[in-house]
C-alpha positions as a printed NumPy array, in Angstrom:
array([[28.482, 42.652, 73.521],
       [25.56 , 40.163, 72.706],
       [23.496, 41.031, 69.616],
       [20.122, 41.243, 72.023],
       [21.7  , 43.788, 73.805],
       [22.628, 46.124, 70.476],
       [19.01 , 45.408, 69.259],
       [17.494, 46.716, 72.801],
       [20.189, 49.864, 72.36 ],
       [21.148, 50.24 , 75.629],
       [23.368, 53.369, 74.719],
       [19.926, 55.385, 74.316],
       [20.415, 55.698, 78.348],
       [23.089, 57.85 , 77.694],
       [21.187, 60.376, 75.274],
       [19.51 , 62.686, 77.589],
       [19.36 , 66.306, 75.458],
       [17.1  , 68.252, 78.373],
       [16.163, 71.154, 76.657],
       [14.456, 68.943, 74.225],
       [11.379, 65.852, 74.131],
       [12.385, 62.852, 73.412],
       [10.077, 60.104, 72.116],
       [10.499, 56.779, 70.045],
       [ 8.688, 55.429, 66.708],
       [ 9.104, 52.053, 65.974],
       [ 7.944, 50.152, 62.611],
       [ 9.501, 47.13 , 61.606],
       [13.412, 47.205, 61.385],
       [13.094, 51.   , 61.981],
       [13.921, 52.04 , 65.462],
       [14.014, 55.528, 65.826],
       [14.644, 57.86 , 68.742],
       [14.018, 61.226, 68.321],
       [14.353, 64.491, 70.064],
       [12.465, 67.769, 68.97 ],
       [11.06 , 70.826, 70.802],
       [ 7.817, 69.407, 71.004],
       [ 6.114, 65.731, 70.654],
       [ 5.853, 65.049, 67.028],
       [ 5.289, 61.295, 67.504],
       [ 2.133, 60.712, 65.645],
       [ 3.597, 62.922, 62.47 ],
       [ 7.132, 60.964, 62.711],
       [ 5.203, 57.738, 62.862],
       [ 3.162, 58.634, 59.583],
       [ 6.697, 60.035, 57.949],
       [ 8.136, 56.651, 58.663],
       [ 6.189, 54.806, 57.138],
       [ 5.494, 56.547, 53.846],
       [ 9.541, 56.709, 53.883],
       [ 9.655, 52.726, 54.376],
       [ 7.172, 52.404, 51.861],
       [ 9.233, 53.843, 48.941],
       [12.238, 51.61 , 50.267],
       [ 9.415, 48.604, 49.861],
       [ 7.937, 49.69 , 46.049],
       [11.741, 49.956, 45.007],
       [13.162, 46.784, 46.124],
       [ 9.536, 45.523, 44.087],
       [10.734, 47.245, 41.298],
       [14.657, 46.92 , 41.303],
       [15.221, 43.792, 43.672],
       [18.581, 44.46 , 43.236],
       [18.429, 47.831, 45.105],
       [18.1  , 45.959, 47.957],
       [20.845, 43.163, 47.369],
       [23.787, 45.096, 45.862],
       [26.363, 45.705, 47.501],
       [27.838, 47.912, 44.504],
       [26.267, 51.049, 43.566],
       [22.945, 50.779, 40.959],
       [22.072, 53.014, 38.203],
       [18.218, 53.975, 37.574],
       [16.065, 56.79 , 38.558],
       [13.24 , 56.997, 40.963],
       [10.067, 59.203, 41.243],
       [11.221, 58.668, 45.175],
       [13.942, 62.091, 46.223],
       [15.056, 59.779, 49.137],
       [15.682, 56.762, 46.792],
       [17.852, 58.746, 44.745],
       [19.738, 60.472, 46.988],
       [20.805, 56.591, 48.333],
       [21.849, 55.683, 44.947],
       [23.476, 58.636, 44.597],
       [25.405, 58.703, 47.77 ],
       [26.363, 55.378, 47.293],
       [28.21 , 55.894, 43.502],
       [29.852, 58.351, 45.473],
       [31.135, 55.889, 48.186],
       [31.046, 52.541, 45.723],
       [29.217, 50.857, 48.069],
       [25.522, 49.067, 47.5  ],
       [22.385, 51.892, 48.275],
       [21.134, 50.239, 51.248],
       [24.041, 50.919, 52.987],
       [22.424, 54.433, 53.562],
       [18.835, 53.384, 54.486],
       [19.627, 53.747, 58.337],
       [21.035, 57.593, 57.482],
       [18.493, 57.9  , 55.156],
       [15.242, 57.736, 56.887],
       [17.009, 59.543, 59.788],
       [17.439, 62.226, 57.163],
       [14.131, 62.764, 55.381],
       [11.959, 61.951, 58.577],
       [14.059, 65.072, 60.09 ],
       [13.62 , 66.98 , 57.336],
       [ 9.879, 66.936, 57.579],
       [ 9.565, 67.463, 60.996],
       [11.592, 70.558, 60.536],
       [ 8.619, 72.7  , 59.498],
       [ 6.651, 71.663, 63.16 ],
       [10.02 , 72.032, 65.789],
       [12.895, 74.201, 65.522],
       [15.503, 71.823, 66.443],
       [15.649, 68.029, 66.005],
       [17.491, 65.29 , 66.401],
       [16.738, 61.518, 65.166],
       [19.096, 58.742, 66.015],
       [18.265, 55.379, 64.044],
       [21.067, 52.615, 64.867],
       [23.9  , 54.245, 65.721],
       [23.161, 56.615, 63.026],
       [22.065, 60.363, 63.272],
       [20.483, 63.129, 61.929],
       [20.625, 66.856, 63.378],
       [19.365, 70.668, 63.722],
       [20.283, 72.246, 66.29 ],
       [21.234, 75.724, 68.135],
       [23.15 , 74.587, 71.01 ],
       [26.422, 72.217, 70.619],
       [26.033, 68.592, 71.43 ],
       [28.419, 66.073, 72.654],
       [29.223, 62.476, 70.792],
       [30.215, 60.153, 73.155],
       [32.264, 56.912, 70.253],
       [31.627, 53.951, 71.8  ],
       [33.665, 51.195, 69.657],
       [32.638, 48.006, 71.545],
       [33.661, 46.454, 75.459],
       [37.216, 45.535, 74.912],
       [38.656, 48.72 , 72.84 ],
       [40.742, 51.212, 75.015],
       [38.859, 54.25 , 73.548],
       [35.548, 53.403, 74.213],
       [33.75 , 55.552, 76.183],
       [36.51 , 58.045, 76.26 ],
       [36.097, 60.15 , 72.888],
       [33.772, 62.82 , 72.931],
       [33.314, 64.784, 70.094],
       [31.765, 68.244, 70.183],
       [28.844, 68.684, 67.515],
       [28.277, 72.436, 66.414],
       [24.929, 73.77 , 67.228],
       [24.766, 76.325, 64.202],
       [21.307, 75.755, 62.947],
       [23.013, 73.638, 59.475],
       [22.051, 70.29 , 58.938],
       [24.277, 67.493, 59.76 ],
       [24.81 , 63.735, 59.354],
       [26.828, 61.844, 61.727],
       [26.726, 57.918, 61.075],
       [28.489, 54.906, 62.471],
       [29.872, 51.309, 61.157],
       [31.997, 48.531, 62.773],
       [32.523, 45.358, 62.356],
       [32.418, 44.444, 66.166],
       [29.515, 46.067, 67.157],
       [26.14 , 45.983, 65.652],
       [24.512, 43.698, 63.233],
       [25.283, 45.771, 59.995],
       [27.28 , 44.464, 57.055],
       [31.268, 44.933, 57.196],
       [34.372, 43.648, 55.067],
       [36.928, 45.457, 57.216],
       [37.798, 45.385, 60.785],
       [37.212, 48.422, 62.309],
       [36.065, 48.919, 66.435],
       [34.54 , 51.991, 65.141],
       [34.104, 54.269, 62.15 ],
       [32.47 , 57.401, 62.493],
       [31.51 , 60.298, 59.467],
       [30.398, 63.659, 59.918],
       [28.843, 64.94 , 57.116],
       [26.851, 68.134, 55.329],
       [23.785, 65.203, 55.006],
       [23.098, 61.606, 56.827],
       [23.022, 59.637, 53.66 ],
       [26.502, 60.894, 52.873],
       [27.915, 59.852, 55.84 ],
       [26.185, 56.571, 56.205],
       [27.64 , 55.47 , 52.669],
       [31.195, 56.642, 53.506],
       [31.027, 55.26 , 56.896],
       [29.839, 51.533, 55.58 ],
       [33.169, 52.61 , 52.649],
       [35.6  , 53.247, 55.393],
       [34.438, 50.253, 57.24 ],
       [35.349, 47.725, 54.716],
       [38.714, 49.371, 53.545],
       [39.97 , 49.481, 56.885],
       [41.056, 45.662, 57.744],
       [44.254, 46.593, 59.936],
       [46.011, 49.838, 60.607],
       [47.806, 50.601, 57.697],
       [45.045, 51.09 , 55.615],
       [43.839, 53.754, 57.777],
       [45.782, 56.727, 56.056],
       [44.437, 55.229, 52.554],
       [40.901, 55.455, 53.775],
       [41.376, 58.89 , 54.852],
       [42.388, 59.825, 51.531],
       [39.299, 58.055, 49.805],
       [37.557, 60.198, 52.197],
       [38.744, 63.665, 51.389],
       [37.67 , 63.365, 47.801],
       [34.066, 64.116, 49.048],
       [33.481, 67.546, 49.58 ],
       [30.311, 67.202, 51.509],
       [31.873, 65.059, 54.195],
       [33.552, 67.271, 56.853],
       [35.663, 64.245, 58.74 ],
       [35.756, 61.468, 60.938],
       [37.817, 59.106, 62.643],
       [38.608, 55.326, 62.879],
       [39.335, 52.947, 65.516],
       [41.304, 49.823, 65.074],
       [42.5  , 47.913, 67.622],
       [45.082, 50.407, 69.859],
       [44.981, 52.794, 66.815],
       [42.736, 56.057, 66.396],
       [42.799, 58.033, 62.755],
       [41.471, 61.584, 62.793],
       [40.808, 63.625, 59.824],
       [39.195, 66.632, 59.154],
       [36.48 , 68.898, 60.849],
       [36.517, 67.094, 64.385],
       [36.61 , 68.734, 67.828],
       [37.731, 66.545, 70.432],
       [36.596, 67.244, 73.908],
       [38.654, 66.481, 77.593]])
């Protein structure tokens, strides 16, 4: 796949929710497409940029916040900020590798008190509440023999719920491994965007897939996932497949 076509997100033809309204808020690197009840576009634009903001007066303050690519240590005034540098001491990865999860997360959050249900997808990376189940279709780049062909089913219980991507193959985000396709469901979207970007890098062939799994597990807010390498597919945890 050519990197113009990831930036352009072609998959968003495939997300078609029709109970819901769909619209899209762009500002800078932040792509968002997001579905709610009603059209909160003007709010979600506002939200995003007071969100991208903080990210901004933080890397001012600690330019190493945005740099590292181990967790940090300070405190911020900011609750997003935090829970990044939180998240990622729990994953040992650096705190932007939860910004995509992250402003999927706390823009939701806000425009939970104006639609009952929502759903914000920012790169590959998602953030949900909703009362009907949804389907995940993994896609893990052209030439893998699962793409297109795992769908996951998504619980529509009215919780919150992170579900966040990495691979090294497709997409322009930062990866040490060699995974087609990692994918973390989690009780929040900054959790699984860390451990997603963790399970990335410590998968470089197949046998390391069973290790990551275990890294996994140690996180009791994460609720499973799965990883595709090559002809190989690891499944752990809370995850439905669908025919």
């Amino acid at each position: 796949m050519k990197a113009d076509e990831y930036t352009h997100r072609f998959y968003r033809n495939w997300q078609r929710p029709s109970d819901l309204q769909s619209f899209r808020i762009q500002h800078g690197e932040t792509d968002l497409q997001i579905f709610a009840t009603k059209d909160l576009r003007r709010l979600a634009s506002s939200l995003v940029l007071k969100y991208r903001d903080q990210i901004e007066q933080t890397i001012n303050s600690f330019p190493t916040f945005r740099t590292s690519l181990k967790p940090v240590s300070f405190t911020s005034e900011f609750e997003m900020i935090n829970a990044m540098i939180r998240n990622a001491g729990y994953a040992g990865v650096g705190p932007m590798a939860g910004v995509a999860g992250a402003i999927a997360e706390f823009v939701g959050l806000d425009l939970l008190s104006h639609t009952r249900e929502i759903i914000i997808e920012n790169g590959g990376d998602i953030f949900m509440k909703t009362g009907r189940d949804r389907t995940l279709l993994v896609y893990a780049g052209e030439d893998s023999p699962f793409s297109d062909k795992i769908k996951i089913r998504l619980a529509g219980n009215g919780k919150e719920l992170g579900v966040c991507t990495s691979s090294k193959k497709v997409g322009h985000s930062k990866s040490f491994g060699n995974t087609d396709a990692v994918v973390l469901i989690a009780d929040s979207a900054v959790t699984a965007d860390a451990f997603a970007t963790a399970v990335g890098n410590i998968v470089r062939t197949e046998e390391d897939i069973a290790g990551a799994m275990d890294f996994v597990k140690g996180n009791a807010d994460v609720q499973g996932g799965l990883v595709i390498i090559g002809d190989k597919l690891g499944i752990w945890g809370e995850i439905e497949l669908l025919n």
